[in-house]
C-alpha atoms as one frame of an Amber mdcrd trajectory, in Angstrom:
protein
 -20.301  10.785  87.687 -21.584  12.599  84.736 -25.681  12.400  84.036 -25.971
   9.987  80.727 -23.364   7.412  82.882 -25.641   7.598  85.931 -29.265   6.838
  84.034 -27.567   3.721  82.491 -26.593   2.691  85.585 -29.869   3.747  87.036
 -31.587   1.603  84.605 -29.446  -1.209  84.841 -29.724  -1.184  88.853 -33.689
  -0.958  88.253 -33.427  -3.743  85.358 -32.061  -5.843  88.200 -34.522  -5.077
  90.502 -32.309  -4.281  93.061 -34.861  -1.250  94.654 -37.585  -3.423  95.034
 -35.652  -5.298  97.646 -35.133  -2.201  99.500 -38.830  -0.668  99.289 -42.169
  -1.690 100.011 -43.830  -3.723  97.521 -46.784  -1.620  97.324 -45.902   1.714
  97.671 -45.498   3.626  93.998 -41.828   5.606  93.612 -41.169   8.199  90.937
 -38.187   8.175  88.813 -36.933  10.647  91.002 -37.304   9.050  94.013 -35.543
   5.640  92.757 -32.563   8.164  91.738 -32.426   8.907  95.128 -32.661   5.283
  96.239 -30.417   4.630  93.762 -27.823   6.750  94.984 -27.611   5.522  98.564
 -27.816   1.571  97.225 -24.902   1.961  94.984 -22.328   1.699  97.343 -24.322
  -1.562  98.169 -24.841  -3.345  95.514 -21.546  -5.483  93.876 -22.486  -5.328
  89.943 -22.862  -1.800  90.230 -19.547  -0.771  91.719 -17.482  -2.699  89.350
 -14.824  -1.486  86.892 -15.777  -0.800  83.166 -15.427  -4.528  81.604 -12.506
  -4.702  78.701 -13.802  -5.583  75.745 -12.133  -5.326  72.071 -14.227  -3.924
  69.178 -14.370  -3.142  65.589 -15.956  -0.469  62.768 -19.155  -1.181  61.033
 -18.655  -0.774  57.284 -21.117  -0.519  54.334 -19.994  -2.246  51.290 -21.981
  -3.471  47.841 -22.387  -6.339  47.528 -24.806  -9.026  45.796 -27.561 -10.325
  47.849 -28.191 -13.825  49.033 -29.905 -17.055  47.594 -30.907 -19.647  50.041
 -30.371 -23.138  49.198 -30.642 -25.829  50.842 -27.927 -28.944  51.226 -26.312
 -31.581  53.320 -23.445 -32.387  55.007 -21.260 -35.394  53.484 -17.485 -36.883
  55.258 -14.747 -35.262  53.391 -13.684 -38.713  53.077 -15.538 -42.124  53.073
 -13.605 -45.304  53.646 -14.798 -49.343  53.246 -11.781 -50.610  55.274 -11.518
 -54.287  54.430  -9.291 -57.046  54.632  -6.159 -57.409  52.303  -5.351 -61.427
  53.114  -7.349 -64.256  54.109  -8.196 -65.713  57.851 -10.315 -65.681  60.791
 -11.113 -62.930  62.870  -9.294 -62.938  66.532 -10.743 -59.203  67.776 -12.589
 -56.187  66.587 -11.298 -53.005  68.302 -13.868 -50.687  67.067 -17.723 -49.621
  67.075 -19.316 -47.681  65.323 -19.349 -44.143  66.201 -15.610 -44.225  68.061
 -13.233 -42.213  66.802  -9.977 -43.262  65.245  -6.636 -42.348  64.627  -4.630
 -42.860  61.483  -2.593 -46.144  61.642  -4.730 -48.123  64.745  -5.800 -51.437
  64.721  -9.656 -51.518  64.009  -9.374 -55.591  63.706  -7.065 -58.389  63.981
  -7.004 -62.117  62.120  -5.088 -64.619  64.068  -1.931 -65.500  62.990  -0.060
 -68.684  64.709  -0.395 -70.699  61.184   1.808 -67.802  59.561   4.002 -67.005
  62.150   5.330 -70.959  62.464   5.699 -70.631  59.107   8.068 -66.992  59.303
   9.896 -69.183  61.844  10.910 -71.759  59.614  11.467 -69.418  56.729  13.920
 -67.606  58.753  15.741 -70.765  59.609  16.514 -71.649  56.078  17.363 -67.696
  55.217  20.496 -68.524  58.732  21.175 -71.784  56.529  21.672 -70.407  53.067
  23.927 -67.292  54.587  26.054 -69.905  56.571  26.723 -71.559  53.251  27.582
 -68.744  51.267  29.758 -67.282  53.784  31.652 -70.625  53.709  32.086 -70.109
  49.974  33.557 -66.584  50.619  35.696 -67.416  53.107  37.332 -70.356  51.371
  39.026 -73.150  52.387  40.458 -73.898  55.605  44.208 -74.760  56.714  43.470
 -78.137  57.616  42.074 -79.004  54.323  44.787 -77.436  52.710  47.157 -79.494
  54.068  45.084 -82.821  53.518  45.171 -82.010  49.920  48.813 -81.565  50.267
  49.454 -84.364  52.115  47.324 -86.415  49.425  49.123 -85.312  46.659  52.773
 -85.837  48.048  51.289 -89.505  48.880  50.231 -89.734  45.107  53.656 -88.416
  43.952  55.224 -91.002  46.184  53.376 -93.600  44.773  53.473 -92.363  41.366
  57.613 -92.866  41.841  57.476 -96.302  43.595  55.229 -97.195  40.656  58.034
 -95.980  38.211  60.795 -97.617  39.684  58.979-101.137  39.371  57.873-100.755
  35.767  61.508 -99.884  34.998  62.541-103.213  36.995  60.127-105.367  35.534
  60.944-104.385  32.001  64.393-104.980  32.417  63.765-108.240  33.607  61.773
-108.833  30.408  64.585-108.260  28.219  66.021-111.159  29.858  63.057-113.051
  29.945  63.105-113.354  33.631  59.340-111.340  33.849  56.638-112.285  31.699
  54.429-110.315  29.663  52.275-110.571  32.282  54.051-108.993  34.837  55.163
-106.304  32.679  51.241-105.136  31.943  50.653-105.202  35.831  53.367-102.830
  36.241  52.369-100.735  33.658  49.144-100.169  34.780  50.007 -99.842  38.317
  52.528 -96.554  36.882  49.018 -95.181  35.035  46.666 -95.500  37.842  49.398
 -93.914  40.192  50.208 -90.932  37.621  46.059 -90.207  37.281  46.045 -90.261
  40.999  48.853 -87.940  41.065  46.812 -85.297  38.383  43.752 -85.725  40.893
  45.294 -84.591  43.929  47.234 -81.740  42.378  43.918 -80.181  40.771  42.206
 -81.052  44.263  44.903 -78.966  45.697  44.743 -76.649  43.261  40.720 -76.165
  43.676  41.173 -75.805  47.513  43.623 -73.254  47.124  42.137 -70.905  45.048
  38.658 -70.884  46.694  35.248 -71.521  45.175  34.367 -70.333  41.910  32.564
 -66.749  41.604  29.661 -68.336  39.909  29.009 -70.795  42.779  29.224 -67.824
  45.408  26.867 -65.744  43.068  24.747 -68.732  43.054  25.138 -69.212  47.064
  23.929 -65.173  47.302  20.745 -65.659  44.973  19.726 -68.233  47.205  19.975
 -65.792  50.166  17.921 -63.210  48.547  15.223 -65.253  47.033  14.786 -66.557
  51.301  14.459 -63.124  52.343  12.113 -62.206  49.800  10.076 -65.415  51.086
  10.425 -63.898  54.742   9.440 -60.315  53.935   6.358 -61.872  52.349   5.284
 -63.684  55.157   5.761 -60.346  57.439   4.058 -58.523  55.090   0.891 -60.883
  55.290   1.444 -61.061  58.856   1.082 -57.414  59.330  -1.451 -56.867  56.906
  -3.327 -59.794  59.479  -3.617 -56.235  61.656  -6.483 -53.857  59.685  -5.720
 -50.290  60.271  -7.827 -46.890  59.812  -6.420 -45.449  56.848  -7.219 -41.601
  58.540  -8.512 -39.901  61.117 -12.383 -40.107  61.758 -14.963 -41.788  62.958
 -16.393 -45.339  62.804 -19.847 -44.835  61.238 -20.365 -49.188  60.811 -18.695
 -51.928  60.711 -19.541 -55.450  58.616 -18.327 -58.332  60.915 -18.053 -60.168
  64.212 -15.262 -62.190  65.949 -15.027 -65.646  65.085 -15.931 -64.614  61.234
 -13.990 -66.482  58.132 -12.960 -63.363  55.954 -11.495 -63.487  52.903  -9.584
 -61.267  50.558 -11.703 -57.626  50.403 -14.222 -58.569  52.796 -15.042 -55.699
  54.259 -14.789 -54.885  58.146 -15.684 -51.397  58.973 -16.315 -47.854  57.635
 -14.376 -44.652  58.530 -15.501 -41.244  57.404 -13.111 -38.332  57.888 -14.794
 -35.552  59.759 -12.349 -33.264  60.752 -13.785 -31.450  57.871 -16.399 -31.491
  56.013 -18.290 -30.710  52.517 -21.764 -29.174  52.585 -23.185 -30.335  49.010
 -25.948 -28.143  47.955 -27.685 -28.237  44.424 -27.572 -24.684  42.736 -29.736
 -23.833  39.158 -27.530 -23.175  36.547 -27.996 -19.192  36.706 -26.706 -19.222
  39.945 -23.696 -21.645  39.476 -22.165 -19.912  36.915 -21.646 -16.897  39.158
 -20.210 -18.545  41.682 -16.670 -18.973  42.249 -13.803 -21.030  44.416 -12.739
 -19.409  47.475 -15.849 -17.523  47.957 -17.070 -17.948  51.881 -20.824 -18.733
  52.309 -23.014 -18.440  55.766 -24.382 -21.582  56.293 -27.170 -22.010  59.558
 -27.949 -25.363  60.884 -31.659 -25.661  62.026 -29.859 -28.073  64.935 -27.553
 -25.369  66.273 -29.222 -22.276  66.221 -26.401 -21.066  68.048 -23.881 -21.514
  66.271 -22.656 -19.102  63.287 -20.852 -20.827  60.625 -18.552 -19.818  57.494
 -17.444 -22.131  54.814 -15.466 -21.574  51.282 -16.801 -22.984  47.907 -14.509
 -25.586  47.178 -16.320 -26.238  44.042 -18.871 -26.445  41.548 -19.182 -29.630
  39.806 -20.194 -29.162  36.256 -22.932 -32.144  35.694 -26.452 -30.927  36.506
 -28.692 -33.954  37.661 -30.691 -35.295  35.126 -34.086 -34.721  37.112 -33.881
 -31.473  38.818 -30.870 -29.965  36.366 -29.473 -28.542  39.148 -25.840 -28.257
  39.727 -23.953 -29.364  42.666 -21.420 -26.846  44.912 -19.249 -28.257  47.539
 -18.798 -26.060  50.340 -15.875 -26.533  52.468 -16.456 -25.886  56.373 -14.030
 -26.757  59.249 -15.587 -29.119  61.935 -15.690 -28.338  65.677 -15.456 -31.092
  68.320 -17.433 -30.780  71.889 -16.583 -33.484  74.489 -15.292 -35.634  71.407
 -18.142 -35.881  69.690 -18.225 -33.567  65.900 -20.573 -30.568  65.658 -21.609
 -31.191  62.117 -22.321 -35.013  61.462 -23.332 -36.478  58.098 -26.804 -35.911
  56.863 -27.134 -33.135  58.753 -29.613 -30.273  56.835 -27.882 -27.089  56.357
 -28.916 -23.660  54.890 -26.790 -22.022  52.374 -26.896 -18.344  51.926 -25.004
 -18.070  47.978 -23.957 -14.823  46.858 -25.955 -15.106  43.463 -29.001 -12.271
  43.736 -28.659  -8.437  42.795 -26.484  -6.436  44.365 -27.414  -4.025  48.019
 -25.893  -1.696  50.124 -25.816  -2.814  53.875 -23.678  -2.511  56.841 -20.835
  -5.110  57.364 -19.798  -6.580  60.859 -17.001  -8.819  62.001 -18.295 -12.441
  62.249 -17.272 -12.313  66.223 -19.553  -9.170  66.998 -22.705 -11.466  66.546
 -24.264 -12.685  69.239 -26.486 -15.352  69.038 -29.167 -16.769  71.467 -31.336
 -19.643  69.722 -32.967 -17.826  66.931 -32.108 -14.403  68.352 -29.421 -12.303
  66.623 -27.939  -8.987  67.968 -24.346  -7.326  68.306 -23.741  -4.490  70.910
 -23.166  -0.693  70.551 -21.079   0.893  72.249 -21.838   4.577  72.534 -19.601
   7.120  74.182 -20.406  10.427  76.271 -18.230  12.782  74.976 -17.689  14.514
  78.322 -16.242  11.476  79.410 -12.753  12.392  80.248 -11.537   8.679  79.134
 -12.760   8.538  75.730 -12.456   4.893  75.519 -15.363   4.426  78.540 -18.996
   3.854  76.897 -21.777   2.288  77.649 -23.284  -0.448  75.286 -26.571  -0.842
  73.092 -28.014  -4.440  72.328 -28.869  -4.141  68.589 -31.124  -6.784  67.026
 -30.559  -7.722  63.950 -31.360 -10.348  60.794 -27.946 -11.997  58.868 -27.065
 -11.628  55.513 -24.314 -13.309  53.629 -20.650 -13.485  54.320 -18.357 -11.055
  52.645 -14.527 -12.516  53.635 -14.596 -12.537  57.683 -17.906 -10.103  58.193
 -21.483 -10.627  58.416 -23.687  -8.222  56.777 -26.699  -7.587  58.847 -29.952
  -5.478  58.813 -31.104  -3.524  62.292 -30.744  -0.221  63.727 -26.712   0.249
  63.045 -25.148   2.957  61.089 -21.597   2.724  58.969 -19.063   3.983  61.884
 -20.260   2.406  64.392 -18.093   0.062  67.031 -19.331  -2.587  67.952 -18.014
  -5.487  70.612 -16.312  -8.132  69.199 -14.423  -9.761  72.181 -16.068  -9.770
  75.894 -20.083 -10.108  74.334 -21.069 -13.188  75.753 -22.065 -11.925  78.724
 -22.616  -8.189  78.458 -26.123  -6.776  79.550 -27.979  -3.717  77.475 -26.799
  -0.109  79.931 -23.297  -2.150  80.731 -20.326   0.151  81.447 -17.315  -1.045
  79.101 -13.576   0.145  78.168 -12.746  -0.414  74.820  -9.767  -1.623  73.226
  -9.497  -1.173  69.588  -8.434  -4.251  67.355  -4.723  -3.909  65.312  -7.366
  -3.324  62.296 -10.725  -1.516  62.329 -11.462  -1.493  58.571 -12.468  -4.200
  56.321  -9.588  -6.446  55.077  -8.488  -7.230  51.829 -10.164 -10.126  51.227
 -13.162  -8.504  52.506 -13.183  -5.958  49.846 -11.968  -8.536  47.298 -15.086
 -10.686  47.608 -17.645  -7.979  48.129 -19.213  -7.788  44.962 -19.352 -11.578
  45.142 -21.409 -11.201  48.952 -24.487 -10.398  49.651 -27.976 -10.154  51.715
 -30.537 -12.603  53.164 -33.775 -11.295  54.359 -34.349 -13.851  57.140
């Protein structure tokens, strides 16, 4: 074990007071004589023994880039939503409170609905009825009618001949004067009526052969259509009966109790969309007219001191207030749920570091190196003994250090760290100052393009 490796670890075993539970708690011991303690309670002592922890780092770079302004803003829903009610009724259950979360498409309230589904019922009925009597129509007539008509037009025929026969009779017995006049017009009107009969029965026949007429069956079908329209408009109010969250989110109130009469746009609850949200922070004109979409921003929430956040200007709207003429920027940050419950919630106060001051040269480190502990900032070191015959073994440095702005995925920071260095960016949660570590590099060590893209739009925030 080579000399720089065994003071760390000497100071790290002392750190953790493991000699004191060895030695008398009086008697004074010179650095030399804990080396020597030291070196018989290694073999004892767990932590000290391990391997060399894996952790990934990352370069520190310097780049230019324009210093921070501090603003301050809050934190709005991207999305706000007065759910109310599209139909008229009374209110049979509310599914929701406020503050439960909600998915896209489930019932938040239901009105009842016996009055309209009675009604569906019947509808439906007469929809059966009307298709039963066009498909008649289609189909045409049956055999059995077809055969009556015949039937009743070969009796009308038959009559129509017996009715012939006695006219001729009669009105040769009138030439003789053995039939009166009389007689004669009873016969002829008896041949009339049965020759009318006989043109009734053959268009009868002819009608129930040849099937209804297209205008009736179009007539039959328009009938059909206009009862399923009736249906689908009792479904529909049916199922808008059933009020629905129109996204995800959150219930932040709701407007109404069971039992309640509601009518048409009475409102029944409010859903705001959390999943992300908009920081909205008013900016002076100087500074909003250097700012640009896309840019990312470090925003610190005095609630969650340890938690690091990046969001991306979404926008600046161009309409100053009238009061403060101050323009406001929407800045776009993902939200992060813990046990179901957001992170960020609306209203919350946040502070806005915007790239608008002049322009400074300080290092830049990846966003994971930071570690943060309340209001405590720091990233670790790692420095290596060049003796060391694997060069990827070093012990690590805790480096305080105050934030700047965001530059693309890195922090810029201001503390005792130089342009070069490597710093821990996976495996820092729970590394102490002196720890023995075995680095992995990450697939990139330099600043990406985006990083260098947005650096002269970045910059610094003495805290």
């Amino acid at each position: 074990m080579d000399v720089k490796l065994h003071q760390a670890r000497l100071h790290q075993a002392c750190s953790y007071r493991l000699i004191p539970q060895f030695l008398p708690p009086k008697l004074g011991w010179s650095w030399s004589a804990c080396a020597i303690a030291v070196t018989f309670l290694l073999p004892l002592s767990p932590a000290l023994s391990q391997e060399p922890k894996p952790v990934k780092v990352d370069i520190v770079v310097v780049s230019e880039v324009k210093s921070g302004r501090r603003v301050v803003g809050s934190v709005e829903p991207r999305r706000v939503s007065t759910v109310g009610s599209a139909v008229v009724g009374r209110l049979d259950k509310m599914m929701v409170d406020p503050g439960q979360p909600v998915q896209k498409g489930e019932p938040i309230a239901q009105l009842l609905t016996a009055t309209l589904k009675i009604e569906l019922a019947a509808a439906q009925a007469e929809l059966e009825l009307f298709k039963q009597q066009k498909a008649e129509l289609e189909n045409g007539s049956r055999p059995e009618d077809i055969a009556e008509a015949q039937a009743n037009h070969f009796s009308a025929k038959a009559s129509l001949q017996n009715a012939s026969n006695q006219l001729t009779r009669v009105k040769s017995l009138a030439v003789t004067k053995a039939a009166s006049t009389s007689e004669l017009d009873e016969a002829q009107q008896r041949y009339e009526a049965a020759r009318f009969s006989v043109e009734a029965t053959d268009a009868l026949l002819k009608r129930i052969t040849t099937g209804a007429r297209k205008e009736t069956i179009a007539q039959a079908a328009a009938r059909v259509e206009l009862q399923k329209q009736r249906c689908e408009l009792l479904v529909d109010r049916i199922s808008k009966c059933t009020i629905r969250a129109p996204f995800d989110g959150f219930v932040s109130a709701k407007f109404t109790e069971v039992g309640a009469w509601i009518s048409q746009g009475d409102p029944i609850a409010e859903i705001i969309q959390l999943d992300v949200v908009d920081i909205v922070a008013p900016v002076t004109a100087e500074a909003a007219v250097n700012l640009r979409a896309g840019t990312t921003v470090r925003i610190e929430f005095p609630e969650l001191p340890d938690e690091l956040l990046i969001g991306t200007i979404d926008r600046v709207v161009p309409s100053a207030s009238a009061g403060a003429r101050t323009f406001p920027v929407r800045i776009r940050v993902n939200e992060n749920l813990r046990d179901g419950v957001p992170l960020l919630l609306a209203g919350m106060l946040a502070r806005v570091d915007l790239p608008a001051g002049d322009k400074t040269r300080l290092p830049l480190v990846p966003k994971d190196a930071l570690v943060l502990n309340g209001n405590d900032r720091a990233i670790f070191v790692v420095e290596f003994d060049p003796d060391e015959k694997d060069s990827n073994i070093g012990v690590v440095r805790k480096v305080p250090v105050t934030l700047g702005v965001a530059s693309g995925k890195r922090i810029q920071v201001k503390g005792d760290v130089q342009a070069g260095a490597i710093v821990v960016v996976v495996g820092n949660e729970r590394l102490q100052p002196g720890a023995t570590v075995k680095t992995i590099r990450q697939p990139a060590s330099a600043p990406d393009a985006t990083d260098l893209s947005k650096s002269a739009q970045s910059g610094e925030q003495t805290q």
